[in-house]
CHARMM-style PDB file with segment names, atoms N, HN, CA, C and O in Angstrom:
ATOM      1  N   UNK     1     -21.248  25.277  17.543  1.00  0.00      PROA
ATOM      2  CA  UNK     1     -20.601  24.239  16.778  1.00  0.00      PROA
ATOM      3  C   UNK     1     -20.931  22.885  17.415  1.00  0.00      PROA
ATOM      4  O   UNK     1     -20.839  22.864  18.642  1.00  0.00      PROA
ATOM      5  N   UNK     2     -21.279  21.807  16.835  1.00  0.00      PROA
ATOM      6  HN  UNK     2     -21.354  21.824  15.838  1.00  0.00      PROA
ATOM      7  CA  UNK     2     -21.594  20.307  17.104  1.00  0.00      PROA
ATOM      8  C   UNK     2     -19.965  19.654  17.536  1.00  0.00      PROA
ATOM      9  O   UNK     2     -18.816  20.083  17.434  1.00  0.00      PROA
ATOM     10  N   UNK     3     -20.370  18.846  17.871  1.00  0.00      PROA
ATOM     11  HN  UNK     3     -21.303  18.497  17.954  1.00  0.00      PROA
ATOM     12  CA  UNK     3     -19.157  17.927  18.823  1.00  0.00      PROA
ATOM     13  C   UNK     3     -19.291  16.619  17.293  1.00  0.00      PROA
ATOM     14  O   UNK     3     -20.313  16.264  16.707  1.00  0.00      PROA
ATOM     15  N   UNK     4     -18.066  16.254  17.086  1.00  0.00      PROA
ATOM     16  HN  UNK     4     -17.235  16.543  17.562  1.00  0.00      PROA
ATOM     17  CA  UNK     4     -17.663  15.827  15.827  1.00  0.00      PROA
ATOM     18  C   UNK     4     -17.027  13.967  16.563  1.00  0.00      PROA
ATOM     19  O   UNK     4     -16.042  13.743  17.266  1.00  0.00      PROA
ATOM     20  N   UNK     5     -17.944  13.102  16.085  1.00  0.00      PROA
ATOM     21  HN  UNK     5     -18.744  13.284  15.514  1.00  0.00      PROA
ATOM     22  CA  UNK     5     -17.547  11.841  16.655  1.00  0.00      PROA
ATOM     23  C   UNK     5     -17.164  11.104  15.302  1.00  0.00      PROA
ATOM     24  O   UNK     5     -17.578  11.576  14.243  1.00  0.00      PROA
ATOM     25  N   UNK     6     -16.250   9.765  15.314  1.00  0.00      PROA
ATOM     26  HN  UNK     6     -15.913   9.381  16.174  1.00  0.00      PROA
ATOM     27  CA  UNK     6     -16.023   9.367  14.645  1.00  0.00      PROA
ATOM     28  C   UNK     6     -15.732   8.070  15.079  1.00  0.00      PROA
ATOM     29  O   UNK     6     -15.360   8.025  16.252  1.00  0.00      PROA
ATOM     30  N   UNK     7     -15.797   6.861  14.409  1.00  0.00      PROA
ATOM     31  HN  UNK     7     -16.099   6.897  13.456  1.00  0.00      PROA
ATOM     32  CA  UNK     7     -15.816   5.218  14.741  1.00  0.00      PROA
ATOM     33  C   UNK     7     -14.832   5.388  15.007  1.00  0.00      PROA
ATOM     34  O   UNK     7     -14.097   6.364  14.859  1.00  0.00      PROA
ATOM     35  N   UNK     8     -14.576   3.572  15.838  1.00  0.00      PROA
ATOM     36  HN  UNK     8     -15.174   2.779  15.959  1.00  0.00      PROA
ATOM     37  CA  UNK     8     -13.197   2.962  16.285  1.00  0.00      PROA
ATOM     38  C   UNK     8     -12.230   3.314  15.547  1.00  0.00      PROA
ATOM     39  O   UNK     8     -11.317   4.014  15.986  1.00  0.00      PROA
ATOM     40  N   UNK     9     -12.289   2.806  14.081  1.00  0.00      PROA
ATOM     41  HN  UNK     9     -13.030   2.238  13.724  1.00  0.00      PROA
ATOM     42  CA  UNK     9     -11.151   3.026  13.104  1.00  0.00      PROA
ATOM     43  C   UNK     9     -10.791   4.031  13.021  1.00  0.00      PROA
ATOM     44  O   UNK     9      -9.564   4.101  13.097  1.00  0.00      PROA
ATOM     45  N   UNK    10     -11.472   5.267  12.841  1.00  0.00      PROA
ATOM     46  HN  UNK    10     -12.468   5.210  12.779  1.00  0.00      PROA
ATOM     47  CA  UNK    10     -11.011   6.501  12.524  1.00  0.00      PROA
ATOM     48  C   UNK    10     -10.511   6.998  13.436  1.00  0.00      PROA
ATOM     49  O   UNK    10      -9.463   7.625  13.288  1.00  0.00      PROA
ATOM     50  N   UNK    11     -11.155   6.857  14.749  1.00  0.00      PROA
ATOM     51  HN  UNK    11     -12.007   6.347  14.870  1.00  0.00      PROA
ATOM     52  CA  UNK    11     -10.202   7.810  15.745  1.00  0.00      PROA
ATOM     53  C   UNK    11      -8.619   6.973  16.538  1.00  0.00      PROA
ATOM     54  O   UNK    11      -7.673   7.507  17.117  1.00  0.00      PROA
ATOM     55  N   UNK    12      -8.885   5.556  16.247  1.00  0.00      PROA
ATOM     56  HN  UNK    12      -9.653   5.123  15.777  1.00  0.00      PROA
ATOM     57  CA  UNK    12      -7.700   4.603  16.257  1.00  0.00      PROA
ATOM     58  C   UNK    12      -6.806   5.285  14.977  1.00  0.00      PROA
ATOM     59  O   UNK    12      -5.759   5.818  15.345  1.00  0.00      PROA
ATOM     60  N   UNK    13      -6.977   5.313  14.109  1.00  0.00      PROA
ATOM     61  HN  UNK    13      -7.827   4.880  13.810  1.00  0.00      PROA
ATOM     62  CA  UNK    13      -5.754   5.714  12.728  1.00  0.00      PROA
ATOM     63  C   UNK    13      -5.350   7.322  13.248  1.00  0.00      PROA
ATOM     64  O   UNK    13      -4.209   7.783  13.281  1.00  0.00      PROA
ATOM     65  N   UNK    14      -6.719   8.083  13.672  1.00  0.00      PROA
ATOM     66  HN  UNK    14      -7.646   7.708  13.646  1.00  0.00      PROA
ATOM     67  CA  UNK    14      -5.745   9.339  14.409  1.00  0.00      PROA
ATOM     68  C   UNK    14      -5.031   9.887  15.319  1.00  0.00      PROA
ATOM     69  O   UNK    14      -4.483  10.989  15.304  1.00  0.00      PROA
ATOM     70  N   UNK    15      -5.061   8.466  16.748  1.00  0.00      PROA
ATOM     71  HN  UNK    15      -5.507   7.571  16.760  1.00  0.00      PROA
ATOM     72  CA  UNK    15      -4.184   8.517  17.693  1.00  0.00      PROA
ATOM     73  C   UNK    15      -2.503   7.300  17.049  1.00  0.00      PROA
ATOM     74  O   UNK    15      -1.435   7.178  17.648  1.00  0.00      PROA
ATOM     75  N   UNK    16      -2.886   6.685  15.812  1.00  0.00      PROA
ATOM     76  HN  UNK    16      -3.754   6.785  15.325  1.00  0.00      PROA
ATOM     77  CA  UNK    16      -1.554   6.315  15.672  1.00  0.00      PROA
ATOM     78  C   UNK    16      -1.295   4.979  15.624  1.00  0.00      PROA
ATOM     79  O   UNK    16      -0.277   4.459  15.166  1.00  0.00      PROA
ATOM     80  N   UNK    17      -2.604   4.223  16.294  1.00  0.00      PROA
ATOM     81  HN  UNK    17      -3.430   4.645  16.666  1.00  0.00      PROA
ATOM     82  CA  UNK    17      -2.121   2.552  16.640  1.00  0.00      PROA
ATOM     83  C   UNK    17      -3.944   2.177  16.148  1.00  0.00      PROA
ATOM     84  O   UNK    17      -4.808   2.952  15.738  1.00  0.00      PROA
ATOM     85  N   UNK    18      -4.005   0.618  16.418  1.00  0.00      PROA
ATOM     86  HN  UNK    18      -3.304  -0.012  16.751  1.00  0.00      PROA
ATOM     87  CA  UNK    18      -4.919   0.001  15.837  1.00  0.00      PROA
ATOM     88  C   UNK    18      -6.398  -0.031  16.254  1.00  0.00      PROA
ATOM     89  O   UNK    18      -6.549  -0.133  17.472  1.00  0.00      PROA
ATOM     90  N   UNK    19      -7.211   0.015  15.728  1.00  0.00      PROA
ATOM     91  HN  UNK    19      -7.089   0.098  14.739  1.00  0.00      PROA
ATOM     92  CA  UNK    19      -8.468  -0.404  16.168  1.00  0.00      PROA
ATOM     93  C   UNK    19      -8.897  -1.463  17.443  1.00  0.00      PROA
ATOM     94  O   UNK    19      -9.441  -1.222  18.521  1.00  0.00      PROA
ATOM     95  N   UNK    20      -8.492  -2.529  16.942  1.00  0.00      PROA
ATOM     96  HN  UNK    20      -8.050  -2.726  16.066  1.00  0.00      PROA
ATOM     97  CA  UNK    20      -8.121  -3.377  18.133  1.00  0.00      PROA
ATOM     98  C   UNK    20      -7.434  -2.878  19.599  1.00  0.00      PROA
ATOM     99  O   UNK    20      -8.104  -3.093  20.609  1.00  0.00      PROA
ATOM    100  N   UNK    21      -6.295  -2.307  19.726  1.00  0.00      PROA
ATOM    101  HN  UNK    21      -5.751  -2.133  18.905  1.00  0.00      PROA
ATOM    102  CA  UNK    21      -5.653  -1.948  20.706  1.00  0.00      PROA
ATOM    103  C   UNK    21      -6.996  -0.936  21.414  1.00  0.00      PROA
ATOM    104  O   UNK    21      -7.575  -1.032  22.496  1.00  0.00      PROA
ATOM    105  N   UNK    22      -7.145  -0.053  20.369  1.00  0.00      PROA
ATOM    106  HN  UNK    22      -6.675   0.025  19.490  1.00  0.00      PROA
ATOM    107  CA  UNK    22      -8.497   0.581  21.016  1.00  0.00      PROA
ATOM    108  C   UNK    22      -9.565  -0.048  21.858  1.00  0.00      PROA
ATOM    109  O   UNK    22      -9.937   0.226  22.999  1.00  0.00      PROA
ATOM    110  N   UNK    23      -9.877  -0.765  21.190  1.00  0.00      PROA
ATOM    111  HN  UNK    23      -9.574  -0.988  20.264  1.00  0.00      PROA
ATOM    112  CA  UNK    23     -11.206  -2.053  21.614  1.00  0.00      PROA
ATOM    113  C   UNK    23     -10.446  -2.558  23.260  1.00  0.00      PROA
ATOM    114  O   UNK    23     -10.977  -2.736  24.356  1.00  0.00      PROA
ATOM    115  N   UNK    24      -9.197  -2.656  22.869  1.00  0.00      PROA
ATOM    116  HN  UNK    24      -8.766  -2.511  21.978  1.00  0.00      PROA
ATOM    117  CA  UNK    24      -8.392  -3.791  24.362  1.00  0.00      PROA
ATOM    118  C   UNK    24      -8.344  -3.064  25.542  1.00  0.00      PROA
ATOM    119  O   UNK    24      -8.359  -3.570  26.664  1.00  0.00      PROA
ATOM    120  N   UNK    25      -8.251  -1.158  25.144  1.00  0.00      PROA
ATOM    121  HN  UNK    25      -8.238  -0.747  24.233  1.00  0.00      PROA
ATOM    122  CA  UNK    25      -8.157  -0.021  26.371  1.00  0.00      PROA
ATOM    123  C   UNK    25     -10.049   0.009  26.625  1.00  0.00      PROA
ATOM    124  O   UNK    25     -10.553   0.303  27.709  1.00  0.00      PROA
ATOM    125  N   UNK    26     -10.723  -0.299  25.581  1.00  0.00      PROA
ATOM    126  HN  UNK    26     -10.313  -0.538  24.701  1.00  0.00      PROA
ATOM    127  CA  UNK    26     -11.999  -0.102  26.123  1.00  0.00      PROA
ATOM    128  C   UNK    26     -12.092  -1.137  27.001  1.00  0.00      PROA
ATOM    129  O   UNK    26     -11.803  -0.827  28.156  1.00  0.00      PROA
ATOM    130  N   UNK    27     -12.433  -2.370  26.801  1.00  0.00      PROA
ATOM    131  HN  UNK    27     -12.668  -2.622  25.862  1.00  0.00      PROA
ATOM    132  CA  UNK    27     -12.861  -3.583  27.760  1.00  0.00      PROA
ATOM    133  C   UNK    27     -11.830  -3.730  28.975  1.00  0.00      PROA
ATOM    134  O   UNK    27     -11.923  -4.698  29.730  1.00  0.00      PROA
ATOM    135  N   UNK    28     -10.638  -2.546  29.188  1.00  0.00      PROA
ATOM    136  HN  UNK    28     -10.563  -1.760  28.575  1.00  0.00      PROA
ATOM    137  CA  UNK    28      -9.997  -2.823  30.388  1.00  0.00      PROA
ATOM    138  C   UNK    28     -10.053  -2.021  31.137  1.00  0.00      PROA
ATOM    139  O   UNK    28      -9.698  -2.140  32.309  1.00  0.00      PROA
ATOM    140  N   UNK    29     -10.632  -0.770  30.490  1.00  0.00      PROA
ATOM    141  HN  UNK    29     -10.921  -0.674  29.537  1.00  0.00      PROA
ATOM    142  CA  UNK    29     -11.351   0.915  30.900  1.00  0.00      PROA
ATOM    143  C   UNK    29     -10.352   1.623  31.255  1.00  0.00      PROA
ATOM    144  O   UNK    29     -10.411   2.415  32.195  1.00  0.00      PROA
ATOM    145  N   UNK    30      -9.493   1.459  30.669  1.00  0.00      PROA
ATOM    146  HN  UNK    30      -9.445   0.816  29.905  1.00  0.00      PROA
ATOM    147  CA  UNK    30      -8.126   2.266  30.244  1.00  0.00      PROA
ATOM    148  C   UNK    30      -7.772   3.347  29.051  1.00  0.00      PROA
ATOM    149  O   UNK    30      -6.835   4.138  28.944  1.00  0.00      PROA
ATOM    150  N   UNK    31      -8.852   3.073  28.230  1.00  0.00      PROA
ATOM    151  HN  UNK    31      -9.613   2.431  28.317  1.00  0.00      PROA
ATOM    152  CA  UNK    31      -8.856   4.364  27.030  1.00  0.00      PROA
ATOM    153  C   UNK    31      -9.881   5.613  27.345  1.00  0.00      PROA
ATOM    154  O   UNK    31     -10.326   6.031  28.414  1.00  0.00      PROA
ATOM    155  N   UNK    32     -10.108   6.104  25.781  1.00  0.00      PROA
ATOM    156  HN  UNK    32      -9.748   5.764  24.913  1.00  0.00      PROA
ATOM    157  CA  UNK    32     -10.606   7.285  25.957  1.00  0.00      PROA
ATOM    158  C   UNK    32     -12.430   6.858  26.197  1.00  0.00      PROA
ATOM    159  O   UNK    32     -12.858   5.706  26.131  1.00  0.00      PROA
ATOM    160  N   UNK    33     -13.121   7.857  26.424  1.00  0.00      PROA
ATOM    161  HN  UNK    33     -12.773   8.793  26.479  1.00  0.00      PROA
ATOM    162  CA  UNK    33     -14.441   7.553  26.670  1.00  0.00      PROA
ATOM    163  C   UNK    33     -15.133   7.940  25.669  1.00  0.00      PROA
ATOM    164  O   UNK    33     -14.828   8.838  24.885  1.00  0.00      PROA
ATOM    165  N   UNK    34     -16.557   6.954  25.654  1.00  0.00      PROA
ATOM    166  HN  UNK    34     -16.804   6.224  26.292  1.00  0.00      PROA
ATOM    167  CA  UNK    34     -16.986   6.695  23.974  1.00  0.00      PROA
ATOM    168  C   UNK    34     -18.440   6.516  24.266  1.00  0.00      PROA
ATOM    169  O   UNK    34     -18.934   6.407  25.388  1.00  0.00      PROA
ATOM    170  N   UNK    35     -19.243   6.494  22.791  1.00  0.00      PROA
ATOM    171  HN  UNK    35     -18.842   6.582  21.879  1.00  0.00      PROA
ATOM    172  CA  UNK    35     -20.619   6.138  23.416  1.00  0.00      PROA
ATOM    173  C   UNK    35     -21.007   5.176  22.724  1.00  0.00      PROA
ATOM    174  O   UNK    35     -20.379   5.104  21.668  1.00  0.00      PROA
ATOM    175  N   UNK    36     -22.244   3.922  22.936  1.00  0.00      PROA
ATOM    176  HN  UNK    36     -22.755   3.981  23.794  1.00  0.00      PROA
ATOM    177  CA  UNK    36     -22.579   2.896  22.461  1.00  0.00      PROA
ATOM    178  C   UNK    36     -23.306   3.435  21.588  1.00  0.00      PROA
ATOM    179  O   UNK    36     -23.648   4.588  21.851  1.00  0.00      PROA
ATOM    180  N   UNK    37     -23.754   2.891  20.392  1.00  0.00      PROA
ATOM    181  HN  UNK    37     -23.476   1.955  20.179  1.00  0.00      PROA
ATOM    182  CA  UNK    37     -25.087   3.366  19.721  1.00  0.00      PROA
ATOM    183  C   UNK    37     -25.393   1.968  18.939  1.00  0.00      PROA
ATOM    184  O   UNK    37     -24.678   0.982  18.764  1.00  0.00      PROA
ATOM    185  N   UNK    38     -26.260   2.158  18.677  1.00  0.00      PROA
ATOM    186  HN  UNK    38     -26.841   2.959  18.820  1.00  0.00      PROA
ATOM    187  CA  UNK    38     -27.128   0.688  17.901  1.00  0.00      PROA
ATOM    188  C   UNK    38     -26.112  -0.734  18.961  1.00  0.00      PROA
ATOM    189  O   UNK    38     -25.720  -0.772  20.128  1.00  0.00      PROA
ATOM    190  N   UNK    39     -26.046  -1.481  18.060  1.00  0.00      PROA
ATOM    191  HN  UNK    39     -26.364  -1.450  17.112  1.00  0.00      PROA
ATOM    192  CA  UNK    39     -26.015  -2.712  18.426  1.00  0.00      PROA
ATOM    193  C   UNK    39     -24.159  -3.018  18.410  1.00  0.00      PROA
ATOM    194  O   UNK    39     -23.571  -3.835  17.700  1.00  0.00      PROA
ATOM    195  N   UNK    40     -23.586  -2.121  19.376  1.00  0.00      PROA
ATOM    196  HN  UNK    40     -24.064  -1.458  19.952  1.00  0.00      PROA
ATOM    197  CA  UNK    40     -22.577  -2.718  20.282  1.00  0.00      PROA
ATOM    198  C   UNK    40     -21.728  -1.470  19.329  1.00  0.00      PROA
ATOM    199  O   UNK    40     -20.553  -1.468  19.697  1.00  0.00      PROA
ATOM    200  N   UNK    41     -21.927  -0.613  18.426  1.00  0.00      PROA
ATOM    201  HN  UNK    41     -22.881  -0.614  18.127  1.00  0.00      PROA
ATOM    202  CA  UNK    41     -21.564   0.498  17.493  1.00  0.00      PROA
ATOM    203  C   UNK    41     -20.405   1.339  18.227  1.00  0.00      PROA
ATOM    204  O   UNK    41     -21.060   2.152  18.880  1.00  0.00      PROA
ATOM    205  N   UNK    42     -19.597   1.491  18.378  1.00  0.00      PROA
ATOM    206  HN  UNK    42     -19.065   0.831  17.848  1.00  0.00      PROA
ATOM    207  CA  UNK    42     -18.591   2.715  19.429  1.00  0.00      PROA
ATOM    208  C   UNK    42     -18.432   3.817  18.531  1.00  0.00      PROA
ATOM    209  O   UNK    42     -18.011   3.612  17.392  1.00  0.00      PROA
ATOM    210  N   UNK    43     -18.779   5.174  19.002  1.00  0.00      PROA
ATOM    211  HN  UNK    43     -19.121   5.340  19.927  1.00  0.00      PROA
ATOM    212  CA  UNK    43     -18.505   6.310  19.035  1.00  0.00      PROA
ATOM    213  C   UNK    43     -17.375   7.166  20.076  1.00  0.00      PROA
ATOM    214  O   UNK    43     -17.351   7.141  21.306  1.00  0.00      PROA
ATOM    215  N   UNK    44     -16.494   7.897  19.163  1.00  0.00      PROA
ATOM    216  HN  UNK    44     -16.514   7.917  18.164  1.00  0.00      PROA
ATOM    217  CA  UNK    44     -15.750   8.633  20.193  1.00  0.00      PROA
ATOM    218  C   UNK    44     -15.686  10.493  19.409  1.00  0.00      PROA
ATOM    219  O   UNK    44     -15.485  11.046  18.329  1.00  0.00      PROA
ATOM    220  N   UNK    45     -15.928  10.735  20.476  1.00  0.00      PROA
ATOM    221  HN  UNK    45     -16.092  10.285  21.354  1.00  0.00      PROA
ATOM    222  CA  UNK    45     -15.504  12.524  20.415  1.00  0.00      PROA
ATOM    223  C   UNK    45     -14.268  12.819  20.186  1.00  0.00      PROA
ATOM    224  O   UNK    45     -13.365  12.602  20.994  1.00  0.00      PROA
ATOM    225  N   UNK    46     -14.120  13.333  19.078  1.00  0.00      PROA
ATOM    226  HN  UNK    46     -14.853  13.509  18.422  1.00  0.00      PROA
ATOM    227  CA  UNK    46     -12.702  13.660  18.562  1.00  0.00      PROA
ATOM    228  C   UNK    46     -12.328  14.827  20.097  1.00  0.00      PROA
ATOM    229  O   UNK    46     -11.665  14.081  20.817  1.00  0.00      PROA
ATOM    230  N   UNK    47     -12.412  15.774  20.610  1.00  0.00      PROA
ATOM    231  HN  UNK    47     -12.951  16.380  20.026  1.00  0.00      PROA
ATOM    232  CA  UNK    47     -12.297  16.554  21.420  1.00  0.00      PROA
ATOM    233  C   UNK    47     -12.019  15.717  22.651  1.00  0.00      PROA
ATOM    234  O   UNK    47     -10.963  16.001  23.218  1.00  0.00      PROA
ATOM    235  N   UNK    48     -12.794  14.675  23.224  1.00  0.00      PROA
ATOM    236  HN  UNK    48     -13.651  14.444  22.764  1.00  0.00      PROA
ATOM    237  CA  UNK    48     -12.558  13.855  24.187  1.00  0.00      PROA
ATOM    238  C   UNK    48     -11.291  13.252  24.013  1.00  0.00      PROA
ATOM    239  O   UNK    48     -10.395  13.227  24.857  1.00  0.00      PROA
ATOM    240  N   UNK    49     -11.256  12.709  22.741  1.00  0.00      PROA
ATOM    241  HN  UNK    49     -11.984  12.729  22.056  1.00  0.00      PROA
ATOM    242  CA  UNK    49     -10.080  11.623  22.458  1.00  0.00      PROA
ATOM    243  C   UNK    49      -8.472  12.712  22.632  1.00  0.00      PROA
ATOM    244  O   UNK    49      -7.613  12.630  23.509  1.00  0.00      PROA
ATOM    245  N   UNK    50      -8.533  13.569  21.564  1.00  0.00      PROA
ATOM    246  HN  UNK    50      -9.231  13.635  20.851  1.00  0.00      PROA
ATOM    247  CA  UNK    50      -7.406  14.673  21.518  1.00  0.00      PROA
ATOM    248  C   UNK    50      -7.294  14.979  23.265  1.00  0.00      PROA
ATOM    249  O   UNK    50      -6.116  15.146  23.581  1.00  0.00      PROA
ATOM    250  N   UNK    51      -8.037  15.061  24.172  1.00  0.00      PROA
ATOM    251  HN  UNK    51      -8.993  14.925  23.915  1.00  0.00      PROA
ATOM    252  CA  UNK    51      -7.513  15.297  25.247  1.00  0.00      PROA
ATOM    253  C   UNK    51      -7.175  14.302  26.214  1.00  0.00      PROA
ATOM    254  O   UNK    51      -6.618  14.579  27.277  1.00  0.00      PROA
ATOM    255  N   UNK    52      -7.555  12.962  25.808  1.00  0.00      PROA
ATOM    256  HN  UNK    52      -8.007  12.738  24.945  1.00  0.00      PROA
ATOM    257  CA  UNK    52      -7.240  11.661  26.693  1.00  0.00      PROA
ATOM    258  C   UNK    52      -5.982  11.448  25.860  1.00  0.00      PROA
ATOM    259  O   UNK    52      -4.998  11.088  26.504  1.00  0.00      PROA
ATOM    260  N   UNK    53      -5.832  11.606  24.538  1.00  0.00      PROA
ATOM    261  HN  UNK    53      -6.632  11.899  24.015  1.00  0.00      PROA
ATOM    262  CA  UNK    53      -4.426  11.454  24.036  1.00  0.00      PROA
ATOM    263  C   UNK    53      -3.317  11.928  24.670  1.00  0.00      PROA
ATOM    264  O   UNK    53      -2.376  11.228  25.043  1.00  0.00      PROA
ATOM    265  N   UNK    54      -3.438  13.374  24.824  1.00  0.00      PROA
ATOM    266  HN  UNK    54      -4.202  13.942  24.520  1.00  0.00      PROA
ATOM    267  CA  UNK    54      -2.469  14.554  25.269  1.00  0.00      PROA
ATOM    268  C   UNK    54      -2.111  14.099  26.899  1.00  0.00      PROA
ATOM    269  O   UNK    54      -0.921  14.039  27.208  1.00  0.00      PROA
ATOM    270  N   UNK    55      -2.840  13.879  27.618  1.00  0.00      PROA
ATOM    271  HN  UNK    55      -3.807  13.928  27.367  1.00  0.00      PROA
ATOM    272  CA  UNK    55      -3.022  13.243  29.010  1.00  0.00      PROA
ATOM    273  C   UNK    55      -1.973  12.199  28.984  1.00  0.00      PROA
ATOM    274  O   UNK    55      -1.203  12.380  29.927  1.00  0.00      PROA
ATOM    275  N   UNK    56      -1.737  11.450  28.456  1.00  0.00      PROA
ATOM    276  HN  UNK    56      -2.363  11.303  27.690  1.00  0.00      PROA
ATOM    277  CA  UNK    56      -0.962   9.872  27.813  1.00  0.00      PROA
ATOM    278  C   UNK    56       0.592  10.342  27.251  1.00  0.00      PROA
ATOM    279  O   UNK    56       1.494   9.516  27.111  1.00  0.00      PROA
ATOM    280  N   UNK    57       0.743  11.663  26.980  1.00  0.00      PROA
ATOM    281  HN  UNK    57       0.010  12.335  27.094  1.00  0.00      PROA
ATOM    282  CA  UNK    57       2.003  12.354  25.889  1.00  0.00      PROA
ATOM    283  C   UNK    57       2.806  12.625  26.853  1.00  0.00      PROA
ATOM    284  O   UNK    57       2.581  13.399  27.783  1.00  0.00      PROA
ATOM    285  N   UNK    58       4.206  11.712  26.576  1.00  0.00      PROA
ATOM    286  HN  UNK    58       4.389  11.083  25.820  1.00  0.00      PROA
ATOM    287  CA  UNK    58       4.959  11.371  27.729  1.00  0.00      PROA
ATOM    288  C   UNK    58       6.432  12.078  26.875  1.00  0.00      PROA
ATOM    289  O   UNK    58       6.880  11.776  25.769  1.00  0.00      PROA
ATOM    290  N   UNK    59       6.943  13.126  27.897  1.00  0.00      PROA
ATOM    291  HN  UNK    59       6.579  13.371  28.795  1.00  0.00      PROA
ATOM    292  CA  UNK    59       8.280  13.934  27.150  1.00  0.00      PROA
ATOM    293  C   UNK    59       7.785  14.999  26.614  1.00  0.00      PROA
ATOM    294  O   UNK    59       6.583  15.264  26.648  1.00  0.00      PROA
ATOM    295  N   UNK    60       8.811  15.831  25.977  1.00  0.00      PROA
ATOM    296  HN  UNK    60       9.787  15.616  25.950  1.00  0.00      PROA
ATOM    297  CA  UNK    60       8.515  17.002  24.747  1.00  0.00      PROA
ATOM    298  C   UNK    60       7.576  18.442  25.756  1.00  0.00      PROA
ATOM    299  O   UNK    60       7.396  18.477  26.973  1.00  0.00      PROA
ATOM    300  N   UNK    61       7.250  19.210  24.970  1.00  0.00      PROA
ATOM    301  HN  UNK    61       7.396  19.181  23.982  1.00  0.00      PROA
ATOM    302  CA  UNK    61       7.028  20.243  25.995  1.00  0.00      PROA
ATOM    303  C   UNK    61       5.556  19.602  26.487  1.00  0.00      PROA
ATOM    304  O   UNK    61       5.184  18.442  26.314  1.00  0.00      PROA
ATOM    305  N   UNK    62       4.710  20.860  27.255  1.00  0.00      PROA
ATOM    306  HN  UNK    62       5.012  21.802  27.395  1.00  0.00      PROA
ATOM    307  CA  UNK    62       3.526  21.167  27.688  1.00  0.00      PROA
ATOM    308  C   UNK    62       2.994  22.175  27.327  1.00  0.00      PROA
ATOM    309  OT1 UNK    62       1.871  22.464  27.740  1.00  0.00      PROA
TER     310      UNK     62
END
């Protein structure tokens, strides 16, 4: 099975908060990890992201 990436927006609308806020954890190297492509383009691994999310999930079980 292929590893399933999706832009800023999309994987920002599936952790819950904005594109931007995304962009603000990248340039402070506080978010999830992503890859450049073309001309400044961000890619993120849904699999990467779902587990830098869960990492961040504060309360509720484990």
């Amino acid at each position: 099975m292929s590893e399933v990436f999706l832009s800023r927006r999309q994987i920002a609308a599936r952790g819950g908060f904005s594109a931007n806020t995304l962009a603000n954890y990248a340039r402070r190297g506080i978010g999830p990890a992503f890859i450049q492509v073309g001309s400044g383009v961000c890619r993120y691994s849904v699999t990467a992201f779902d587990a830098w999310l869960a990492q961040h999930k504060i309360g509720g079980s484990k």
